[in-house]
C-alpha positions as CSV (number, residue, x, y, z in Angstrom):
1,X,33.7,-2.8,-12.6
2,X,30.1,-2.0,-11.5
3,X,29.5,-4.9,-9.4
4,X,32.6,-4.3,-7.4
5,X,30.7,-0.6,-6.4
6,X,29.2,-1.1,-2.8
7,X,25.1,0.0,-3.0
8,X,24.3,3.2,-1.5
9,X,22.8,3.4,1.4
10,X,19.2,5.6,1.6
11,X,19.7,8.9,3.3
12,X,17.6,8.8,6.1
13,X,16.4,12.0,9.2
14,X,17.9,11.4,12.3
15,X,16.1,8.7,14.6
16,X,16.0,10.8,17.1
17,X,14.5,14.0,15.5
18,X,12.3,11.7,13.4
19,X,10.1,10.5,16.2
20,X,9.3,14.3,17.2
21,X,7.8,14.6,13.0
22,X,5.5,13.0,10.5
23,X,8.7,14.5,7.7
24,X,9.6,11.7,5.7
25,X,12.3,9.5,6.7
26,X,13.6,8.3,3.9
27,X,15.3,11.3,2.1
28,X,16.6,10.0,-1.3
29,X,19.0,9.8,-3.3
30,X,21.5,12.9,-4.1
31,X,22.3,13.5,-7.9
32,X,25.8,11.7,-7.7
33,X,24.3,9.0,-5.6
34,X,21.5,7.6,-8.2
35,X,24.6,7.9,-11.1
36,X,27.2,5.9,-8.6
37,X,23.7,3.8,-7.9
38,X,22.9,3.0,-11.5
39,X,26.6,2.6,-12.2
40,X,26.3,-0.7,-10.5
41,X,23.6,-2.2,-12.7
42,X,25.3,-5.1,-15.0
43,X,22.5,-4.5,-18.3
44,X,22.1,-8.1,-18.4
45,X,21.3,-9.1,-22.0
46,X,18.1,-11.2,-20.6
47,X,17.6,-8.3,-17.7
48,X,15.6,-11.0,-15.1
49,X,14.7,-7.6,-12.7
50,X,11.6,-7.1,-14.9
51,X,10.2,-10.2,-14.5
52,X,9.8,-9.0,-10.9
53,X,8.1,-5.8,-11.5
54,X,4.5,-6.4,-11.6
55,X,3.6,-3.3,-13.9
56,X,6.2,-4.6,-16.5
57,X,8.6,-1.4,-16.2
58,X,11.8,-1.8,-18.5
59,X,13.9,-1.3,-15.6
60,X,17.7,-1.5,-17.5
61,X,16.1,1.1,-19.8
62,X,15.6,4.2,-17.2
63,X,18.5,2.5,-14.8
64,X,20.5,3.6,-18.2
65,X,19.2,6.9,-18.4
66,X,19.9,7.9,-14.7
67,X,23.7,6.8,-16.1
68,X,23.5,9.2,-18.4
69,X,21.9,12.2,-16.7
70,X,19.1,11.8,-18.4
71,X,16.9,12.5,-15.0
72,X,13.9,13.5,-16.8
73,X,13.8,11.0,-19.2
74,X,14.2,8.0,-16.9
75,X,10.9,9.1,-15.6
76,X,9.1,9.4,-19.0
77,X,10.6,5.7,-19.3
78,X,9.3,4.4,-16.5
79,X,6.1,6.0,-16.9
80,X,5.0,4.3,-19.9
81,X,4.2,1.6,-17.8
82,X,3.7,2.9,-14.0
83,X,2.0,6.1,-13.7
84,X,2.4,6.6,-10.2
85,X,6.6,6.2,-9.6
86,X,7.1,8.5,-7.4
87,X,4.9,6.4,-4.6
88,X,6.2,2.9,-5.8
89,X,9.6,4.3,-5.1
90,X,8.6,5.0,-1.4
91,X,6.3,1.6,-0.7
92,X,6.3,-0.8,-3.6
93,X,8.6,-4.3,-1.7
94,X,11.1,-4.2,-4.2
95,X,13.5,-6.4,-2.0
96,X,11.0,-9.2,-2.8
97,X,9.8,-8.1,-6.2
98,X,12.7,-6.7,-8.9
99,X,15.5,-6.4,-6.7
100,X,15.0,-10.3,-5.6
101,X,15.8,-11.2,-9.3
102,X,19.1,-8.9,-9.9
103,X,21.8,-10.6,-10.8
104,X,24.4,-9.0,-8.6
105,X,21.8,-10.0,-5.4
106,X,23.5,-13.4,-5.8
107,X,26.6,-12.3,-4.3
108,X,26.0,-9.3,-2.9
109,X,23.4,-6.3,-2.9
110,X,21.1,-5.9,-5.6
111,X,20.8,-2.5,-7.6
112,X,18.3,-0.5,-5.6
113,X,15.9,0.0,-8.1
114,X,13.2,1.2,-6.1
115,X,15.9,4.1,-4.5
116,X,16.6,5.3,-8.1
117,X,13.0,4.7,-9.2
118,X,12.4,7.2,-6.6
119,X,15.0,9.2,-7.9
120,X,13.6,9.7,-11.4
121,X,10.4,11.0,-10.2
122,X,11.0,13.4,-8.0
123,X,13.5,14.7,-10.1
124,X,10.9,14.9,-13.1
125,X,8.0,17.5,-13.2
126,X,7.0,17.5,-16.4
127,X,3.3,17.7,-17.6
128,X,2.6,14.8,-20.2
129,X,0.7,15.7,-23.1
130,X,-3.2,15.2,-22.5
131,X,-4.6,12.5,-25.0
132,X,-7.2,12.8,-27.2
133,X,-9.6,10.9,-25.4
134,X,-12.4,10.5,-28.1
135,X,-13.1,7.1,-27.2
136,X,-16.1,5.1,-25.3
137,X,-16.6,5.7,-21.8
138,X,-15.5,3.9,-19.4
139,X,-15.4,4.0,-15.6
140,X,-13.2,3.1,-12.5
141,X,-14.7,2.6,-9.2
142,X,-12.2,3.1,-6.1
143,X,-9.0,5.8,-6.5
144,X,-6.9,3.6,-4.6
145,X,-3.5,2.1,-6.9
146,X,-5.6,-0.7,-8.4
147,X,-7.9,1.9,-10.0
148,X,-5.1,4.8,-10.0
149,X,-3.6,2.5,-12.7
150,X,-6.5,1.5,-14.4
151,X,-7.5,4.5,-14.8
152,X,-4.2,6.2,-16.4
153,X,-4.1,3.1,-18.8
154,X,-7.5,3.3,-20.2
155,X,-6.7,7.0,-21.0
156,X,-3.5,6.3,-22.7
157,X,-5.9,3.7,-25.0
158,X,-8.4,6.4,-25.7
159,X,-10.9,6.1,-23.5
160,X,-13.0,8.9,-21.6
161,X,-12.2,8.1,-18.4
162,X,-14.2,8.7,-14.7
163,X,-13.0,7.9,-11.8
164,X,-15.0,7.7,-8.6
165,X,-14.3,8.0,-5.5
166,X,-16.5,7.5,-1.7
167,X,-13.9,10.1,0.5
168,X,-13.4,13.4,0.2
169,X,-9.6,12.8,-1.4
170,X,-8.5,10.0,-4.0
171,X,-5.4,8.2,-3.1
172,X,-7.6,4.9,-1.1
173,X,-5.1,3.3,1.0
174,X,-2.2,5.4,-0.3
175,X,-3.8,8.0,1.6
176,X,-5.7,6.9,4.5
177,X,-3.1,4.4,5.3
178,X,0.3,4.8,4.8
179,X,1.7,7.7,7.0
180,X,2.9,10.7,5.9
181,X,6.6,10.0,7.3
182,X,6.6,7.0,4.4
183,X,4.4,8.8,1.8
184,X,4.0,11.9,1.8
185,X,0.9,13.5,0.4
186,X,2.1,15.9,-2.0
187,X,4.1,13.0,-3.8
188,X,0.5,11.1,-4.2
189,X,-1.1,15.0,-5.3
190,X,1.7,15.3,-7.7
191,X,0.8,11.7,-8.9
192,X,-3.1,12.2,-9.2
193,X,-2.5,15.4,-11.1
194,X,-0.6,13.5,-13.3
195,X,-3.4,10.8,-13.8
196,X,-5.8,13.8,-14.3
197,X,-3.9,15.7,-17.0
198,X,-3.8,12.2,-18.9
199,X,-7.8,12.9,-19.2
200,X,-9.2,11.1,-16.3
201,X,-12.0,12.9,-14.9
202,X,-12.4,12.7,-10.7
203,X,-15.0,12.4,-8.9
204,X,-15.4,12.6,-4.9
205,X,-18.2,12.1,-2.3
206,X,-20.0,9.4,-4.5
207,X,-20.2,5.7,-3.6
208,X,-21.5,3.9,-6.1
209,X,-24.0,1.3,-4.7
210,X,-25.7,4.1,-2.8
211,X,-25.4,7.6,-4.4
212,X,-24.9,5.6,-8.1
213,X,-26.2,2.3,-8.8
214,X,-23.9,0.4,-10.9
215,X,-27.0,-0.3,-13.5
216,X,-27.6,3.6,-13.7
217,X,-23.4,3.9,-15.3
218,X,-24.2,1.0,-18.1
219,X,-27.5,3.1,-18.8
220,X,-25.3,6.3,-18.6
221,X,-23.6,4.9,-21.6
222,X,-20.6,3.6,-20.0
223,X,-19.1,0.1,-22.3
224,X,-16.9,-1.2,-19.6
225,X,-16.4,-0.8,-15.5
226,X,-13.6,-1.3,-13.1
227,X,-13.6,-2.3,-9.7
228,X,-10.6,-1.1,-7.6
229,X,-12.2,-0.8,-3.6
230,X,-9.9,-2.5,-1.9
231,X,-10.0,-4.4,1.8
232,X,-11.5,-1.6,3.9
233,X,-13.2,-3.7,6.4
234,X,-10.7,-4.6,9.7
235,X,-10.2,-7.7,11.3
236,X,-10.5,-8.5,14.7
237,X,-9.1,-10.3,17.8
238,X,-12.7,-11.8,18.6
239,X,-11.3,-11.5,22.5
240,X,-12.8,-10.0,25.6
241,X,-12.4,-6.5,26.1
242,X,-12.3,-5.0,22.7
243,X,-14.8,-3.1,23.1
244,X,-13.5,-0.9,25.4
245,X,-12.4,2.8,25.4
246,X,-8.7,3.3,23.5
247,X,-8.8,0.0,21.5
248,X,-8.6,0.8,17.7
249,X,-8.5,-0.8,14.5
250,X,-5.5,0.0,12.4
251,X,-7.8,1.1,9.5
252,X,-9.7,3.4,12.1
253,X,-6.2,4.7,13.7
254,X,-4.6,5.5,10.3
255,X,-7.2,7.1,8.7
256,X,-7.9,9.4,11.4
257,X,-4.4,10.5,11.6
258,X,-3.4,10.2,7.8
259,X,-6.8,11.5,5.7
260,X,-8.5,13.6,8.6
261,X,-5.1,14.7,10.1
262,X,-5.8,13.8,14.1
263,X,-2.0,15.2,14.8
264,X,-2.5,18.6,13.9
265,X,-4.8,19.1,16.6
266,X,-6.0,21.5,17.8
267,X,-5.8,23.0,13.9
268,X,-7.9,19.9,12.7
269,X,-11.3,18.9,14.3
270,X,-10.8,15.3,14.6
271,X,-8.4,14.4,17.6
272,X,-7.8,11.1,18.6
273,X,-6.3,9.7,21.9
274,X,-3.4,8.3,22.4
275,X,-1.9,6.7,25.7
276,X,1.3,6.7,26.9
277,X,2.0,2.8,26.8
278,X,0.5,1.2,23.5
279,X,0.3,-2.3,22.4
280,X,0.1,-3.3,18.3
281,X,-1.3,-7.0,17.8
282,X,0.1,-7.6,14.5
283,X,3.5,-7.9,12.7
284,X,2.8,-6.6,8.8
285,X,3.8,-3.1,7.4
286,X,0.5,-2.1,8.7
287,X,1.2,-2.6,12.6
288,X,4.6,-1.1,11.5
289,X,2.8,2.4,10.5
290,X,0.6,2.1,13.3
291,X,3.2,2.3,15.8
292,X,5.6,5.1,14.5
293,X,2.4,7.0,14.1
294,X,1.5,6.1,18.0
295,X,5.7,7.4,18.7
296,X,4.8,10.8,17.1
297,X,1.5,11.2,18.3
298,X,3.1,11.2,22.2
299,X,3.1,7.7,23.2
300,X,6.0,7.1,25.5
301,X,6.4,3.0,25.2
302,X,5.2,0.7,22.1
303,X,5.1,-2.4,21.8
304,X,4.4,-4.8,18.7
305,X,2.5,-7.6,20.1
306,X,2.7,-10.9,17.7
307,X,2.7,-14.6,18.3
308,X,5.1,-15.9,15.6
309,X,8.8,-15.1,15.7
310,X,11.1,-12.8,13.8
311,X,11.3,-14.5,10.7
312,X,7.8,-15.1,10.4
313,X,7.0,-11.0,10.2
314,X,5.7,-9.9,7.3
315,X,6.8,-6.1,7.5
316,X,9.4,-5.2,5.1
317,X,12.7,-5.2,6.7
318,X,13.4,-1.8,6.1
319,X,10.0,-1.1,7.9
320,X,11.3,-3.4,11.3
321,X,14.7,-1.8,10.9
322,X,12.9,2.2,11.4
323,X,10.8,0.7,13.4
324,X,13.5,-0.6,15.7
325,X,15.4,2.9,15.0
326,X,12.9,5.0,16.6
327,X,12.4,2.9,19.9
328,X,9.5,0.6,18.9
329,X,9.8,-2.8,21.2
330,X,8.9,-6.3,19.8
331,X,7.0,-8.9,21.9
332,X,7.5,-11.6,19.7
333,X,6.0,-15.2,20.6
334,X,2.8,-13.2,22.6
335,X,-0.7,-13.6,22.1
336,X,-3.4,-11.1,23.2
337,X,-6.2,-13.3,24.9
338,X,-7.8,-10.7,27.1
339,X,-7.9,-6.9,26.9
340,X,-8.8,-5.6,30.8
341,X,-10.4,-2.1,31.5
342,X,-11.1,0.1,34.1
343,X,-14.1,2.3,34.0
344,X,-14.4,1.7,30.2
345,X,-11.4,2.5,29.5
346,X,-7.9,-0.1,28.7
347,X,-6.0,-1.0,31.1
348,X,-3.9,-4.0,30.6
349,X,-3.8,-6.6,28.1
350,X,-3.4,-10.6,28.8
351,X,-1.2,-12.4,26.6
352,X,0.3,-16.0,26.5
353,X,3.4,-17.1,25.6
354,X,3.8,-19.3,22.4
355,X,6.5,-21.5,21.1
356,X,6.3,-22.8,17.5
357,X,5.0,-25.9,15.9
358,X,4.8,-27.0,12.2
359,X,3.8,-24.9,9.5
360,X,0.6,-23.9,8.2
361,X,-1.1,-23.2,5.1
362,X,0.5,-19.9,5.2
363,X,3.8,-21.5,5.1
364,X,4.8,-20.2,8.4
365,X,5.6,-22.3,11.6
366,X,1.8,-22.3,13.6
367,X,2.1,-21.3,17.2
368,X,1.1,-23.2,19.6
369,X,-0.2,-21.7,23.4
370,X,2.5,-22.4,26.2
371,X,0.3,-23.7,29.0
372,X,0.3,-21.7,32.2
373,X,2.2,-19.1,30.4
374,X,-0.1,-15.8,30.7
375,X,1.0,-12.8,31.9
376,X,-0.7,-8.9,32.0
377,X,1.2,-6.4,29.9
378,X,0.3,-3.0,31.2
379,X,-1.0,-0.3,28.5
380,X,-3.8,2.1,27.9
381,X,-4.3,1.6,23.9
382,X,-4.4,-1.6,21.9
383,X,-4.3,-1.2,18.1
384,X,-5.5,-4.2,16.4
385,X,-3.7,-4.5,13.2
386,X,-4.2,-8.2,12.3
387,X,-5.6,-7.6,8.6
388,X,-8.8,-6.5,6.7
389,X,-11.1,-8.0,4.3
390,X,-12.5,-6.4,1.2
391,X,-15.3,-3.2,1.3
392,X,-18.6,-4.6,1.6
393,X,-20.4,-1.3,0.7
394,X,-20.4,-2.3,-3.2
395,X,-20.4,-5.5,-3.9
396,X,-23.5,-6.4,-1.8
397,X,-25.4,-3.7,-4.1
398,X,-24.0,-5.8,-7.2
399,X,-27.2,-8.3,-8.3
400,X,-25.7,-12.1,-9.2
401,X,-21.9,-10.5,-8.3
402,X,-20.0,-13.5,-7.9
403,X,-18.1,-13.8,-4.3
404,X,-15.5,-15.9,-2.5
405,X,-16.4,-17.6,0.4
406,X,-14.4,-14.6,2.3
407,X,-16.4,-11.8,0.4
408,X,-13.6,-10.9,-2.1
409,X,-14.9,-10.5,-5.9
410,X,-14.4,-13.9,-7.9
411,X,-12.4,-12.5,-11.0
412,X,-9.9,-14.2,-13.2
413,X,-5.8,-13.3,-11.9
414,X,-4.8,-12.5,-16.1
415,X,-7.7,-9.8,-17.3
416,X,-9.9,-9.1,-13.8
417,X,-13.1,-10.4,-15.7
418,X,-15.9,-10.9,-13.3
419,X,-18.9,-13.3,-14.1
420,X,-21.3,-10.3,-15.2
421,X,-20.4,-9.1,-19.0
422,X,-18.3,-5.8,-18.8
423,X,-18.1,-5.5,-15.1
424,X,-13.7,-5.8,-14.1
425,X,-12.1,-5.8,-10.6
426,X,-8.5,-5.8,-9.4
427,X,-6.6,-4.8,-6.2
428,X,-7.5,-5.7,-2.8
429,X,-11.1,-6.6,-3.6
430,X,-10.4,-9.3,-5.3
431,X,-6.8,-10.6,-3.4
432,X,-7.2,-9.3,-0.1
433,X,-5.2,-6.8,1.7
434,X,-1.4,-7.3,-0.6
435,X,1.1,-4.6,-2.0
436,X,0.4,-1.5,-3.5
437,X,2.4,-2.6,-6.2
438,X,0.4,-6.0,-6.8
439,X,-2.5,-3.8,-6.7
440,X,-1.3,-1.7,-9.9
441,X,-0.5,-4.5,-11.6
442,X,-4.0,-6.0,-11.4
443,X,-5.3,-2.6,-12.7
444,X,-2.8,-2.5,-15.6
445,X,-3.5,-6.5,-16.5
446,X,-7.2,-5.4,-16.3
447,X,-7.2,-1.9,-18.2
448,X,-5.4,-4.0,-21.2
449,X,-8.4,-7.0,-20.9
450,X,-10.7,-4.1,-21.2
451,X,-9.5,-2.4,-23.9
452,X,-9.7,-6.1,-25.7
453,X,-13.4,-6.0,-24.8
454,X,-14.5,-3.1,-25.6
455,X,-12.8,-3.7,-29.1
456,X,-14.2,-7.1,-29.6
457,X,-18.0,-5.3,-29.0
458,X,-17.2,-2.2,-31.8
């Protein structure tokens, strides 16, 4: 019987070798493991997995397929409603997501959806067939997952797409911030290429608010825009010392290493330094990234620095478990108060110990300063990766935009609408720094209220 199959456990590089590579570590599934795999799913008459999925994939339908050999057609299945797979197979939480609602979860493991998810598109290379796109113009700002999504939807309804985009590359935080050991860039190439042949047309180097006002693209002849910038802007300690010489925010870290390729120096131009003993303030799958990256670069000792306990970490397991793996060393209960520098440069950090106390509004136990408790934690790089709050650079060129007190866009969770008539937004910008996978969602919910619109205005 299917349930009585254990789950297959994810190839993965050797923890050793890893740390000396940005190679990805997760290797995916063989051919016989993704049929063994998908042998295990029950097809439940009332399938509860797909209520998890935030992009509405008919997950017992391609799980099916994978049964049957049917490699390239799984992927077809699943991309009638997620056009990027091949990256929400490496990143998307499924644990929490579809893989939290599978039936066999209840007394054992789940189906690893995302592992065979995975499987399907890297097995498939097919090019779709380009639609006609003969309908109104539309555009999507930001080519991060949120407007990814939109943008692939739209041009499956018809419409003649643009997609722009401030960098040099499209991909947002699929790019500049997730490492190439979890995603590698040629999976998210293969996945923009795919976007593009749907129609979309990309543009780089232009950010709209500056090079484009957003009154010049309604003028331009365009019926309907989306929104998709994300939460570019890092948060800080607010402590002494971080101004110093080897203190970085995640955002800066990642991007140097992940879009302008610091590690491959001297081959790239943009090196960046790295100490040998480095301190992460922070606990989510971003502080996670940041210190593998910090292992590869050369660093000899890390340390993830956060003040709640184990439970309370918001990494994905998996992402503690590598993390664990490759020698990273958790200082759990600290909190950074001080950073110290010599000559400009870091030194030491000052933490305090914390014990916790009730919970919060975040649901977790607050903690609470141990008095007397501090201590000096020696290290020459702190990497502040404590969260980020949404890209300014846009909205404050918007005229009568409305904002939330924390300088997200105010638009409604079901379509994206915003308050001004045929303006959309989804992703980050609008949540806060969340999943890649919530982010596509909001792009598919809003491409679909769009589509409504622009219908209700012909």
């Amino acid at each position: 019987m299917p349930q009585k199959i254990d789950r297959r456990p994810m190839p993965k590089q050797d923890e050793k070798e890893r740390t000396k590579n940005f190679s990805e570590v997760a290797l995916g599934y063989s051919q016989e493991d993704a049929v063994l795999e998908a042998g295990r799913c029950l097809k439940c008459k009332k399938p509860a997995c797909v209520k998890g999925c935030p992009v509405e994939v008919r997950i017992p339908d391609f799980i099916e397929l994978i049964t049957e050999g049917k490699f390239t057609e799984a992927a077809e299945s699943i991309k009638e409603k997620n056009s990027l797979p091949a990256i929400c197979g490496r990143v998307c939480p499924q644990e929490s997501q579809c893989e939290s609602m599978c039936v066999l979860g209840k007394r054992g493991n789940p189906v690893a959806i995302g592992a065979l998810e995975r499987f399907a598109a890297d097995w498939a290379r097919k090019e779709p067939q380009k639609p006609e796109g003969n309908g109104p113009k539309v555009a999507v700002i930001g080519s991060g997952p949120a407007g990814l999504t939109a943008a692939a939807d739209l041009a499956k309804y018809g419409y003649k797409v643009t997609l722009f985009e401030a960098l040099h590359s499209t991909g947002g935080v699929l790019r500049y911030g997730i490492p190439e050991f979890r995603l590698p860039k040629a999976i998210l190439e293969e996945e923009v290429e795919y976007i593009k042949s749907l129609g979309v047309e990309v543009n780089v180097n232009i950010l709209i608010g500056q090079t484009i006002d957003i009154e010049d693209l309604f003028k331009d002849g365009y019926k309907a825009i989306f929104i998709g910038t994300g939460a570019g802007l890092p948060y800080f300690l607010n402590i002494p010392g971080e101004n110093l010489n080897g203190v970085y925010s995640a955002n800066e870290f990642l991007t140097r290493v992940n879009l302008m390729r610091a590690y491959d120096f001297p081959q790239q131009d943009t090196p960046i330094q790295i100490g040998k003993k480095v301190a992460v303030v922070g606990a989510g799958n971003v502080a996670m990234d940041s210190a593998r990256t910090a292992l590869r670069l050369g660093a000899e000792e890390v340390k993830i620095v956060y003040r709640r306990s184990r439970e309370e970490m918001p990494a994905r397991q998996e992402e503690i478990e590598n993390a664990e793996e490759e020698g990273v060393q958790l200082e759990l209960l600290t909190n950074p108060i001080r950073i110290l520098g010599e000559k400009g440069w870091v030194k030491a950090i000052e933490c305090m110990q914390m014990e916790l106390g009730e919970p919060d509004s975040s649901g977790r136990r607050r903690p609470v300063p141990v008095e007397g408790s501090e201590f000096k934690m020696d290290v020459d790089t702190v990497i502040v990766a404590i969260g980020q709050g949404p890209n300014p650079l846009l909205v404050r060129r918007i005229p009568g935009l409305e904002l939330t007190k924390r300088g997200n866009i105010a638009a409604d969770e079901e379509t994206g609408r915003t308050n001004i008539e045929g303006i959309f937004a989804g992703g980050d910008i609008v949540t806060g720094a969340a999943t890649v996978i919530a982010a596509m969602g909001a792009g598919k919910r809003a491409a679909r209220a769009m589509h409504e619109y622009i219908k209700s205005r012909s």
